[in-house]
PDB file with SEQRES, HELIX, SHEET and CRYST1 records, atoms N, CA, C and O in Angstrom:
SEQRES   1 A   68  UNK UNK UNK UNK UNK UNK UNK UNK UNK UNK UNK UNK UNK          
SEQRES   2 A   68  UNK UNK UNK UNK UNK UNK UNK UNK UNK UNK UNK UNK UNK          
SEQRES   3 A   68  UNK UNK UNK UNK UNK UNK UNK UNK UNK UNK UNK UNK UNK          
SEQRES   4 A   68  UNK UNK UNK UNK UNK UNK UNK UNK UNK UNK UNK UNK UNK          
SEQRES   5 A   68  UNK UNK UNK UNK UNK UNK UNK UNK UNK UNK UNK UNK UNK          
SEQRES   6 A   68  UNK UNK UNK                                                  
HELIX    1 AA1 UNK A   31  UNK A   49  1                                  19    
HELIX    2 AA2 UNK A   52  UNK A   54  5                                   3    
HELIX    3 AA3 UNK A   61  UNK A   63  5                                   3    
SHEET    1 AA1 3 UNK A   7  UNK A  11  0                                        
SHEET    2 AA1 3 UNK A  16  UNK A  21 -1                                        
SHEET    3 AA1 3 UNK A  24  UNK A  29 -1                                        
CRYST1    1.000    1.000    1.000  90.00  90.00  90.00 P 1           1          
ATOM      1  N   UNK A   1     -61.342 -61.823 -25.845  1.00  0.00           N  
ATOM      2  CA  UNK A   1     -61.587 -62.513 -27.095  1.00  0.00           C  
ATOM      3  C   UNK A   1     -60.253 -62.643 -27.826  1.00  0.00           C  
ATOM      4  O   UNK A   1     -59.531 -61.664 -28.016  1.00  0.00           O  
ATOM      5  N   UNK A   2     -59.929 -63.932 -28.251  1.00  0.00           N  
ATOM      6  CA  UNK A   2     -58.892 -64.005 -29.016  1.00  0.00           C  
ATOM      7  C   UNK A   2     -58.526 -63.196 -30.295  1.00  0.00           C  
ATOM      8  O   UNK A   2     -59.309 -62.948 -31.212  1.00  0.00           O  
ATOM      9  N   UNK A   3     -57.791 -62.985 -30.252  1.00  0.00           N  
ATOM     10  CA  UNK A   3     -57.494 -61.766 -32.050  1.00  0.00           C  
ATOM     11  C   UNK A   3     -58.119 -62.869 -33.352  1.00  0.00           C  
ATOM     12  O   UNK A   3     -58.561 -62.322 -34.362  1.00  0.00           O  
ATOM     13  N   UNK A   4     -58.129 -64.174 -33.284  1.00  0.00           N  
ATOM     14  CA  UNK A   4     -58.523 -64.361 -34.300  1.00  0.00           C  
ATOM     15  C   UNK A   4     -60.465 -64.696 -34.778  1.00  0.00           C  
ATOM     16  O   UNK A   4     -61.073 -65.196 -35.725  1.00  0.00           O  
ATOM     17  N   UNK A   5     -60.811 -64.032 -33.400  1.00  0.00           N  
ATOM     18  CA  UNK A   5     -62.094 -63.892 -33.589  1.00  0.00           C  
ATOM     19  C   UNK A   5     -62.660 -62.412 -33.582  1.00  0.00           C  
ATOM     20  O   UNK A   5     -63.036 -61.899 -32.528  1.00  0.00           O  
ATOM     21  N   UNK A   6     -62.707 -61.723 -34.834  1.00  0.00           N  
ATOM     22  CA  UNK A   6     -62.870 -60.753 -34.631  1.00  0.00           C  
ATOM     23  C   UNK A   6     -64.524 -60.529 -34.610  1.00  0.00           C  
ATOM     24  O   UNK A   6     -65.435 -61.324 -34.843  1.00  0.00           O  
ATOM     25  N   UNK A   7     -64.537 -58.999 -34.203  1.00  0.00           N  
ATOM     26  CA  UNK A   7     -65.847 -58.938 -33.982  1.00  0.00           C  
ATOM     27  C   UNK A   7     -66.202 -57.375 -34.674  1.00  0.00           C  
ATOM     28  O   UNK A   7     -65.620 -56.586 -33.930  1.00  0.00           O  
ATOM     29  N   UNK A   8     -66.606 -56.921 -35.307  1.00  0.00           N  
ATOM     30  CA  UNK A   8     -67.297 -55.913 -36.228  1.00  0.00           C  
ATOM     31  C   UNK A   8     -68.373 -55.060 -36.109  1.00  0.00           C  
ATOM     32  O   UNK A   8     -69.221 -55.472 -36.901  1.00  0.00           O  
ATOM     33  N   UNK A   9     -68.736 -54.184 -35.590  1.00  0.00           N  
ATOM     34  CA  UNK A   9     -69.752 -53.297 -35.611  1.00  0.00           C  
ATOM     35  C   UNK A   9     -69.816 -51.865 -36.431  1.00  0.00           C  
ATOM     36  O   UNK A   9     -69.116 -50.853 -36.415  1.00  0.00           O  
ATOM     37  N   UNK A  10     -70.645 -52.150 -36.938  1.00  0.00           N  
ATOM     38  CA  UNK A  10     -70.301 -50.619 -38.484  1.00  0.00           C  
ATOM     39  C   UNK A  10     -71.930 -50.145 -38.442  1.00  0.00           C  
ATOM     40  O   UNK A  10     -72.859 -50.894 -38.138  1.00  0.00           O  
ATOM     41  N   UNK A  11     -71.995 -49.340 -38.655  1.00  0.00           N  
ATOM     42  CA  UNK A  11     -73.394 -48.503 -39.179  1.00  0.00           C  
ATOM     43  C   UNK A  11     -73.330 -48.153 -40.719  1.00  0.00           C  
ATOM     44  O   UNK A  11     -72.195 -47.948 -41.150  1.00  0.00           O  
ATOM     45  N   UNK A  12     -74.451 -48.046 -41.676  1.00  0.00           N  
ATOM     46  CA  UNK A  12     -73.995 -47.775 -42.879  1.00  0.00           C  
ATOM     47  C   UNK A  12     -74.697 -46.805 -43.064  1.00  0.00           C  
ATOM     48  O   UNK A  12     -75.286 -46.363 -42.077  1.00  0.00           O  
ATOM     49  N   UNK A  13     -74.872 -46.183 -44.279  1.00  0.00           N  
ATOM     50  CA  UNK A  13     -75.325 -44.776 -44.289  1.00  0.00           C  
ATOM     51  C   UNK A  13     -76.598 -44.366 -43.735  1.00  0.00           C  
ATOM     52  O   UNK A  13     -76.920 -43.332 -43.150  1.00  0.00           O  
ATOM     53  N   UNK A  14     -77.658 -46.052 -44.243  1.00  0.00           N  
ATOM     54  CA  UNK A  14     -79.182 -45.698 -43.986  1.00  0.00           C  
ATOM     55  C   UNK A  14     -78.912 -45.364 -42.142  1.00  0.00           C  
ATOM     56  O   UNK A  14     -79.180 -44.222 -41.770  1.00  0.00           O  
ATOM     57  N   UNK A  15     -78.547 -46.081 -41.393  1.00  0.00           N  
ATOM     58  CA  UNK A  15     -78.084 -45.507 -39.869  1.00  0.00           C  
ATOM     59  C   UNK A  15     -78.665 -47.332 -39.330  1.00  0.00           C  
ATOM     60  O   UNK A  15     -79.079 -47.664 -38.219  1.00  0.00           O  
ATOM     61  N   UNK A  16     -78.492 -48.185 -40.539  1.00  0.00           N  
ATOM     62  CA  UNK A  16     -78.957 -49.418 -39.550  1.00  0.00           C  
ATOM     63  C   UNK A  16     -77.254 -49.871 -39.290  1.00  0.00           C  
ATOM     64  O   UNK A  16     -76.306 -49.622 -40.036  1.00  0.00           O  
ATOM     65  N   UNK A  17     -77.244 -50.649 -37.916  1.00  0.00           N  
ATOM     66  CA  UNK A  17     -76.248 -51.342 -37.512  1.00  0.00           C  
ATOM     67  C   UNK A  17     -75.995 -52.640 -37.848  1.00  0.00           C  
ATOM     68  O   UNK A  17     -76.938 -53.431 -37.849  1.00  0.00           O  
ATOM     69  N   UNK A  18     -74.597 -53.106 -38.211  1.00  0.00           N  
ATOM     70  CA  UNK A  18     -74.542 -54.937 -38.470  1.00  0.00           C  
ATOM     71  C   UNK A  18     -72.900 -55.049 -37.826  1.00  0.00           C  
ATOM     72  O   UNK A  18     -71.782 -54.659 -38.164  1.00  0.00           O  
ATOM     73  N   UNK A  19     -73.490 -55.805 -36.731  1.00  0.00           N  
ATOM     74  CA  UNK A  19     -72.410 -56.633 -36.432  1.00  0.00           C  
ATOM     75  C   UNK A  19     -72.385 -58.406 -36.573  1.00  0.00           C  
ATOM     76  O   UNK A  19     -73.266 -59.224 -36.309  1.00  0.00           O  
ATOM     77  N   UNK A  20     -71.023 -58.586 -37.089  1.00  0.00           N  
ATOM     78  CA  UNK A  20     -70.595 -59.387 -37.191  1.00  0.00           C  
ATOM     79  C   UNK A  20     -69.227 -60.337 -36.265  1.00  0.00           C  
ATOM     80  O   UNK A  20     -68.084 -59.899 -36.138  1.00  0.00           O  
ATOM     81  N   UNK A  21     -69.582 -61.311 -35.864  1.00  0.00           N  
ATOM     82  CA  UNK A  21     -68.884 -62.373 -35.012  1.00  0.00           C  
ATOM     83  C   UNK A  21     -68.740 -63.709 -36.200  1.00  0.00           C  
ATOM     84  O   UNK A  21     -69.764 -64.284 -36.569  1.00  0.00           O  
ATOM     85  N   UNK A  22     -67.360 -64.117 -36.738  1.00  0.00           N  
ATOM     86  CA  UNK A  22     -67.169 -65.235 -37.461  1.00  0.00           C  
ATOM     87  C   UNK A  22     -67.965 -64.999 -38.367  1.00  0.00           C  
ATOM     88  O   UNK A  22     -68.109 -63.940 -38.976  1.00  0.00           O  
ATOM     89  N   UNK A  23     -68.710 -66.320 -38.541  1.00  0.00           N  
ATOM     90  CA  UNK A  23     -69.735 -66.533 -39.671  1.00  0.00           C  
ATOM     91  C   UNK A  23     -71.034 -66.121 -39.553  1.00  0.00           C  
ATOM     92  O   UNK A  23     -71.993 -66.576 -40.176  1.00  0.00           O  
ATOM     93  N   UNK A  24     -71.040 -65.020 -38.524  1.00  0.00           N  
ATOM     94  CA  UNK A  24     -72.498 -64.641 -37.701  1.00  0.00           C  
ATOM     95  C   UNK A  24     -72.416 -63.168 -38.391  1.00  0.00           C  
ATOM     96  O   UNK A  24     -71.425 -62.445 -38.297  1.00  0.00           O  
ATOM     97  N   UNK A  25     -73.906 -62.745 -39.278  1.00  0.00           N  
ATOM     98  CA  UNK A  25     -74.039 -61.375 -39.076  1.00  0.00           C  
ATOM     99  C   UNK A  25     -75.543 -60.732 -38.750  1.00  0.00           C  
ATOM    100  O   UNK A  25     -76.563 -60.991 -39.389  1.00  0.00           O  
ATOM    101  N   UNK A  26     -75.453 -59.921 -37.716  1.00  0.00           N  
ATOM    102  CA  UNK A  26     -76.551 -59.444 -36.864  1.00  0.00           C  
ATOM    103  C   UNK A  26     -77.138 -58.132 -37.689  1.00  0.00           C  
ATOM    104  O   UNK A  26     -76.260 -57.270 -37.726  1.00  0.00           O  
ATOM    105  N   UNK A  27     -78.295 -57.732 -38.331  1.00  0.00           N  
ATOM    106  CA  UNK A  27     -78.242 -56.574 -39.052  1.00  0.00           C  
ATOM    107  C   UNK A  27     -79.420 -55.749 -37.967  1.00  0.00           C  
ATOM    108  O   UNK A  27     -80.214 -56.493 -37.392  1.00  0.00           O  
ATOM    109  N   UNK A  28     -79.497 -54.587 -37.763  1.00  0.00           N  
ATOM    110  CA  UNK A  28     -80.128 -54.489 -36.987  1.00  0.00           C  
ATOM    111  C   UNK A  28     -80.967 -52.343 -36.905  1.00  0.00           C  
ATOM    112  O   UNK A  28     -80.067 -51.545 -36.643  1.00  0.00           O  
ATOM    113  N   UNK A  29     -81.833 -51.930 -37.023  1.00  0.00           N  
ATOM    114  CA  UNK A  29     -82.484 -50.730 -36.756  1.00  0.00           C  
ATOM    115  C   UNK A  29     -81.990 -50.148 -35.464  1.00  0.00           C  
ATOM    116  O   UNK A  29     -82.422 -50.808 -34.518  1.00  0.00           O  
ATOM    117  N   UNK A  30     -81.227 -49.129 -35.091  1.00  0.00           N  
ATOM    118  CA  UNK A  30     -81.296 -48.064 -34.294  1.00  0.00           C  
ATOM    119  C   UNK A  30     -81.488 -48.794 -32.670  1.00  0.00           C  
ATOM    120  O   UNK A  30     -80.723 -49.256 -31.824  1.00  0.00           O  
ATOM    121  N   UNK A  31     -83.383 -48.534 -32.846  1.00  0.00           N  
ATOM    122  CA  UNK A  31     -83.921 -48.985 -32.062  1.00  0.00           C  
ATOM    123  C   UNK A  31     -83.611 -50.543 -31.431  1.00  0.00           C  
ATOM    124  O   UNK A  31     -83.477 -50.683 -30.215  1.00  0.00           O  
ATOM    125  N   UNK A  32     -83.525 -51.511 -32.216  1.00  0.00           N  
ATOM    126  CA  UNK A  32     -83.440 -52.721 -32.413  1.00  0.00           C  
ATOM    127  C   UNK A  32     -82.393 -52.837 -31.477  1.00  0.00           C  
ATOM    128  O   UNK A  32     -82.604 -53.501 -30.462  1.00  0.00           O  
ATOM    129  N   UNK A  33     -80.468 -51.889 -31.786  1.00  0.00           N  
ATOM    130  CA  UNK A  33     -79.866 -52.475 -31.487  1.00  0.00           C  
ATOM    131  C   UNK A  33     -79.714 -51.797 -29.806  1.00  0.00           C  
ATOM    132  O   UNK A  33     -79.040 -52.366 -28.947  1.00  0.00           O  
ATOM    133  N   UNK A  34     -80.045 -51.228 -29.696  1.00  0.00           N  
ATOM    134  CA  UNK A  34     -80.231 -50.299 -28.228  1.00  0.00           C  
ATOM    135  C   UNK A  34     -80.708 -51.414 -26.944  1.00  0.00           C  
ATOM    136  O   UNK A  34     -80.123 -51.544 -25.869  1.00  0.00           O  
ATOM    137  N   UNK A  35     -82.108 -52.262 -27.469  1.00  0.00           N  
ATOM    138  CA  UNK A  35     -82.574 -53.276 -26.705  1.00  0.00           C  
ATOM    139  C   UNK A  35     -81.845 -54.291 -26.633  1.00  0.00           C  
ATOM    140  O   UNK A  35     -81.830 -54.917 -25.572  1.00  0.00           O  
ATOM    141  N   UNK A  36     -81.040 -54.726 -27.753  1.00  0.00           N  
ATOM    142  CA  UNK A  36     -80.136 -55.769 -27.731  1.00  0.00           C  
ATOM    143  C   UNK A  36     -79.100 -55.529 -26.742  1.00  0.00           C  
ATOM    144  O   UNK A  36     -78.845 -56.386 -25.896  1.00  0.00           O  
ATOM    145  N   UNK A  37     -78.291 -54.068 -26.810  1.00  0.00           N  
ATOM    146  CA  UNK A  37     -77.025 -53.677 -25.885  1.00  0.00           C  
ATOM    147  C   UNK A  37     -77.497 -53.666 -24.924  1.00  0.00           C  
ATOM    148  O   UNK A  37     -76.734 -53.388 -23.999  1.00  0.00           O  
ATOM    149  N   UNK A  38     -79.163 -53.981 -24.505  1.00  0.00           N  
ATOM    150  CA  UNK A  38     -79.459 -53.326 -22.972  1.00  0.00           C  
ATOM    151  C   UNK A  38     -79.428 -54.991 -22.436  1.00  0.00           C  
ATOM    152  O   UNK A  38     -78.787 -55.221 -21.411  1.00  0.00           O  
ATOM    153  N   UNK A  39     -80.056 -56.025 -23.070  1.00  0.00           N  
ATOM    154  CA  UNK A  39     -80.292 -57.023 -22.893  1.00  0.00           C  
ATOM    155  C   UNK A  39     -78.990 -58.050 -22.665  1.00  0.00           C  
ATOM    156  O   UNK A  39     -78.928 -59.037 -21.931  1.00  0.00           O  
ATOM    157  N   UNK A  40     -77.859 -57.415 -23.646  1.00  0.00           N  
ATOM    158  CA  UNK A  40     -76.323 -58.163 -23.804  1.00  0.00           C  
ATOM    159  C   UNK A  40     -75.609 -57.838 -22.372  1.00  0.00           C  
ATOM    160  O   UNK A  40     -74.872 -58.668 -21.840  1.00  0.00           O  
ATOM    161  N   UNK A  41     -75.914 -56.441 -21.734  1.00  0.00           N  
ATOM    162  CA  UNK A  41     -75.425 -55.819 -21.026  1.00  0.00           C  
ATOM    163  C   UNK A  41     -75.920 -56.594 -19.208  1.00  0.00           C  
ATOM    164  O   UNK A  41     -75.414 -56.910 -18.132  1.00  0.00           O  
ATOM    165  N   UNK A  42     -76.982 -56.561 -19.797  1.00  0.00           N  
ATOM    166  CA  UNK A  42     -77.732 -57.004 -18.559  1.00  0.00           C  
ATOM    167  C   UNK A  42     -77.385 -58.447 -17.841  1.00  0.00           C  
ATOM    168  O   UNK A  42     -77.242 -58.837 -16.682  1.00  0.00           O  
ATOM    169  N   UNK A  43     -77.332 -58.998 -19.090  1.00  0.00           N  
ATOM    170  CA  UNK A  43     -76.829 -60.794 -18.834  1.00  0.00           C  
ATOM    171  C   UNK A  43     -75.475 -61.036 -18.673  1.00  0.00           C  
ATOM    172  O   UNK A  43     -74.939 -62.097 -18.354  1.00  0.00           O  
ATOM    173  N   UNK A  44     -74.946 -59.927 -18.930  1.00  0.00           N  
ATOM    174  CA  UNK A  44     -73.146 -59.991 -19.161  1.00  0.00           C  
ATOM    175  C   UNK A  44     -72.909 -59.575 -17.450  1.00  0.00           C  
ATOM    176  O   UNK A  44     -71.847 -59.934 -16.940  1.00  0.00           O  
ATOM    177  N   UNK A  45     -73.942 -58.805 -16.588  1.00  0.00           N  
ATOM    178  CA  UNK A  45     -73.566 -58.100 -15.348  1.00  0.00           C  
ATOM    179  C   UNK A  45     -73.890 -59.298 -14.283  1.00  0.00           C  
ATOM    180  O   UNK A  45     -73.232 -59.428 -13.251  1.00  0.00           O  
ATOM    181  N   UNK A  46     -75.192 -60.337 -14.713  1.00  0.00           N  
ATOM    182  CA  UNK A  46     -75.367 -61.348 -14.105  1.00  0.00           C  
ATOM    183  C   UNK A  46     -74.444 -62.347 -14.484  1.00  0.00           C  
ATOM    184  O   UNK A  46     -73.589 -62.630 -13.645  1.00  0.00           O  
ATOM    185  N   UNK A  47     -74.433 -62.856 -15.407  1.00  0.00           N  
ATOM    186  CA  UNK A  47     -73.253 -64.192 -15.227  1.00  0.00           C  
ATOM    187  C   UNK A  47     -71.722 -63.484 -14.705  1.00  0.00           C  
ATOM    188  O   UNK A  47     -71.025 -64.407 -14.285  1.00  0.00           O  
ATOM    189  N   UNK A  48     -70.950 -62.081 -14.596  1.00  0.00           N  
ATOM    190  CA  UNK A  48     -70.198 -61.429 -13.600  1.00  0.00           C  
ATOM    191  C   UNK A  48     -69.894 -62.015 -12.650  1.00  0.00           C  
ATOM    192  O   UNK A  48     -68.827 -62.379 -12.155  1.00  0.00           O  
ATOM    193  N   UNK A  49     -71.171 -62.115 -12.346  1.00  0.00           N  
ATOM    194  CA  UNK A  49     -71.441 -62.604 -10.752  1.00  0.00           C  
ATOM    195  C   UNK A  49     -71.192 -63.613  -9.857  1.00  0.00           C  
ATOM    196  O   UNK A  49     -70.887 -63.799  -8.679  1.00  0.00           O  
ATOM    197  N   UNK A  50     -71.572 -64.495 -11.408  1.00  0.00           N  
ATOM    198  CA  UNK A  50     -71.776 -66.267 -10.686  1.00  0.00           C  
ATOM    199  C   UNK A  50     -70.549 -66.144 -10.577  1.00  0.00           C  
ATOM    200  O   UNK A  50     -69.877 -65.204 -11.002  1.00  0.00           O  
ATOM    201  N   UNK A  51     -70.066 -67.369  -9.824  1.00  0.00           N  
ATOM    202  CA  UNK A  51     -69.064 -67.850  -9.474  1.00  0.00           C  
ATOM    203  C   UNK A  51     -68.489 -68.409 -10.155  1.00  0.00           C  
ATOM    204  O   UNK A  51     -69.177 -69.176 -10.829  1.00  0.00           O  
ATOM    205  N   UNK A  52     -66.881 -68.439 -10.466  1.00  0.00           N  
ATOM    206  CA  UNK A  52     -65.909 -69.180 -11.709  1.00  0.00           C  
ATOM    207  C   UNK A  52     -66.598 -70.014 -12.082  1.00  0.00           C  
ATOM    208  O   UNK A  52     -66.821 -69.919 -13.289  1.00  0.00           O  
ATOM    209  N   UNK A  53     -67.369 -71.356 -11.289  1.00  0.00           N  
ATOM    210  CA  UNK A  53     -67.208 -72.618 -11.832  1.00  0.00           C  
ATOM    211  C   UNK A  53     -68.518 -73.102 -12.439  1.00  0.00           C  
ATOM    212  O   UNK A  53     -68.840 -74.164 -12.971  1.00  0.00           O  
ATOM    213  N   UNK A  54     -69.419 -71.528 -12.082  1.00  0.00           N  
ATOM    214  CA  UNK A  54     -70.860 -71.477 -12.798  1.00  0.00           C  
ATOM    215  C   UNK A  54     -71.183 -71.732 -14.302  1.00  0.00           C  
ATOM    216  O   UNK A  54     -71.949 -72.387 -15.008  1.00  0.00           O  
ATOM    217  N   UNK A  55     -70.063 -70.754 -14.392  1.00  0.00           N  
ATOM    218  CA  UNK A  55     -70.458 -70.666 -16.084  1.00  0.00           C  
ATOM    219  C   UNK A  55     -69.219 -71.270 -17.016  1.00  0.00           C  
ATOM    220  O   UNK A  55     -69.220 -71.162 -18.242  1.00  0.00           O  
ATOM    221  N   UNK A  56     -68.009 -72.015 -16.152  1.00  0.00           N  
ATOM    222  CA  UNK A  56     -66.730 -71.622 -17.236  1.00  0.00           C  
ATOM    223  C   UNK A  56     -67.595 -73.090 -18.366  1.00  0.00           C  
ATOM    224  O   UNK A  56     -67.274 -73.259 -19.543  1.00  0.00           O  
ATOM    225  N   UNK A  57     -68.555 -73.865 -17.711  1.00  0.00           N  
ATOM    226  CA  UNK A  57     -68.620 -75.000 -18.341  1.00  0.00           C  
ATOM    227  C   UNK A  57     -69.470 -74.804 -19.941  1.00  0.00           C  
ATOM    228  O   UNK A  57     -69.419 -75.486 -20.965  1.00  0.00           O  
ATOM    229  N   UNK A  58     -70.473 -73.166 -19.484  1.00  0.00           N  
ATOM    230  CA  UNK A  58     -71.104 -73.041 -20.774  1.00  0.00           C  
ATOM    231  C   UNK A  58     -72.560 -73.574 -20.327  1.00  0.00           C  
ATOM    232  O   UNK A  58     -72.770 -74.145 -19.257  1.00  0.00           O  
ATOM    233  N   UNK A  59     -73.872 -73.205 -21.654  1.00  0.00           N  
ATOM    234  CA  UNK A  59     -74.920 -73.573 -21.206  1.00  0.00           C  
ATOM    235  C   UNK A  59     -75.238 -74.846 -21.966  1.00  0.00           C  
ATOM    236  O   UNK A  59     -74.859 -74.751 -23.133  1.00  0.00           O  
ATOM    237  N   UNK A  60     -75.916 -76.220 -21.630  1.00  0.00           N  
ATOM    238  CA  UNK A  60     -76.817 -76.709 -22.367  1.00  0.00           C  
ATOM    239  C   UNK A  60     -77.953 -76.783 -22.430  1.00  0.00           C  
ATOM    240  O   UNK A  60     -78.523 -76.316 -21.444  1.00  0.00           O  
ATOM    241  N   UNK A  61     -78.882 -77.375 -23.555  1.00  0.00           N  
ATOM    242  CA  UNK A  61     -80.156 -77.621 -23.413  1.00  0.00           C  
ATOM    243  C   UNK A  61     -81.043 -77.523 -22.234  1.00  0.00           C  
ATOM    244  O   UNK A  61     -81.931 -76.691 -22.047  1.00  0.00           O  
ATOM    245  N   UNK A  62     -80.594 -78.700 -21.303  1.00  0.00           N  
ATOM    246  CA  UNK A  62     -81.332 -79.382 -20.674  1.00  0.00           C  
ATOM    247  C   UNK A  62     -81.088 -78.329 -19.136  1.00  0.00           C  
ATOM    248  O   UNK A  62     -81.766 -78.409 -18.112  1.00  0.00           O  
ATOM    249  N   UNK A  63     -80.137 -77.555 -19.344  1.00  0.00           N  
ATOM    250  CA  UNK A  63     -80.234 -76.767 -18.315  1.00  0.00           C  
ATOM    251  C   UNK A  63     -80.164 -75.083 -18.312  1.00  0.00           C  
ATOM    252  O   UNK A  63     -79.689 -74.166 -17.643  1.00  0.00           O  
ATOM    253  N   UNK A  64     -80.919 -75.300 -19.450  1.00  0.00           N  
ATOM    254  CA  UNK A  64     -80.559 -73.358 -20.381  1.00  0.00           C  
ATOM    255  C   UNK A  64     -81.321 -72.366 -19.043  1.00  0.00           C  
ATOM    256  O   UNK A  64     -82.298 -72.615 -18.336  1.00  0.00           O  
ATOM    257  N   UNK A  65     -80.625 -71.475 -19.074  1.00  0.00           N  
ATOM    258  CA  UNK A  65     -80.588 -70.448 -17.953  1.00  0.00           C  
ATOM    259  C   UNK A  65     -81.317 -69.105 -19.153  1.00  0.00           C  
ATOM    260  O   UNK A  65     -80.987 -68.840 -20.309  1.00  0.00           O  
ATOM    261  N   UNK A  66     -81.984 -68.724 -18.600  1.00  0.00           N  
ATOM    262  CA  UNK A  66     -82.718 -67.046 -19.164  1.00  0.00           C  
ATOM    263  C   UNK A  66     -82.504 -66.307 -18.178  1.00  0.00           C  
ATOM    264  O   UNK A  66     -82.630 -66.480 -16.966  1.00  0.00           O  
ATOM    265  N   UNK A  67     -82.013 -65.074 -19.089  1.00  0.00           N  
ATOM    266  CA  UNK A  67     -81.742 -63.861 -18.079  1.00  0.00           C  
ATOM    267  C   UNK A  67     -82.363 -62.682 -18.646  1.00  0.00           C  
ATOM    268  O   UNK A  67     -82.053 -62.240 -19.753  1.00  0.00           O  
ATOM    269  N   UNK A  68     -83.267 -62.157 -17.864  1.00  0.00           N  
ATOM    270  CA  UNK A  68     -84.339 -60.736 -17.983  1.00  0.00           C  
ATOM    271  C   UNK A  68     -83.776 -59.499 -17.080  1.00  0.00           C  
ATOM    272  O   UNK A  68     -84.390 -58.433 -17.042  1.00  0.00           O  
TER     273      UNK A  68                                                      
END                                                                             
């Protein structure tokens, strides 16, 4: 990731998590964010995989890919 996109993850006292990407902020319960890291993690190990020219193009609409 480029330095000028930073990316932010803080917990605050109550113990909920918010991360933030740009103009994006994710606020999120404990629980909440555990399924998210499992789910971010999971899709991050499959597109790994594909081949360079799979993904460098990005997803659209008409051909959106889900990963479980």
């Amino acid at each position: 990731m480029p330095r000028t996109q930073t990316l932010t993850l803080g917990m605050c006292k109550c113990g909920n998590l918010h991360l933030s990407y740009r103009s994006v902020s994710l606020h999120f319960r404990k629980e909440e964010f555990l399924l998210f890291a499992e789910h971010v993690h999971r899709m991050a190990t499959q597109i790994a995989r594909l081949p360079q020219h799979q993904h460098s193009t990005g997803l659209s609409n008409k051909n959106e890919q889900t990963f479980h």
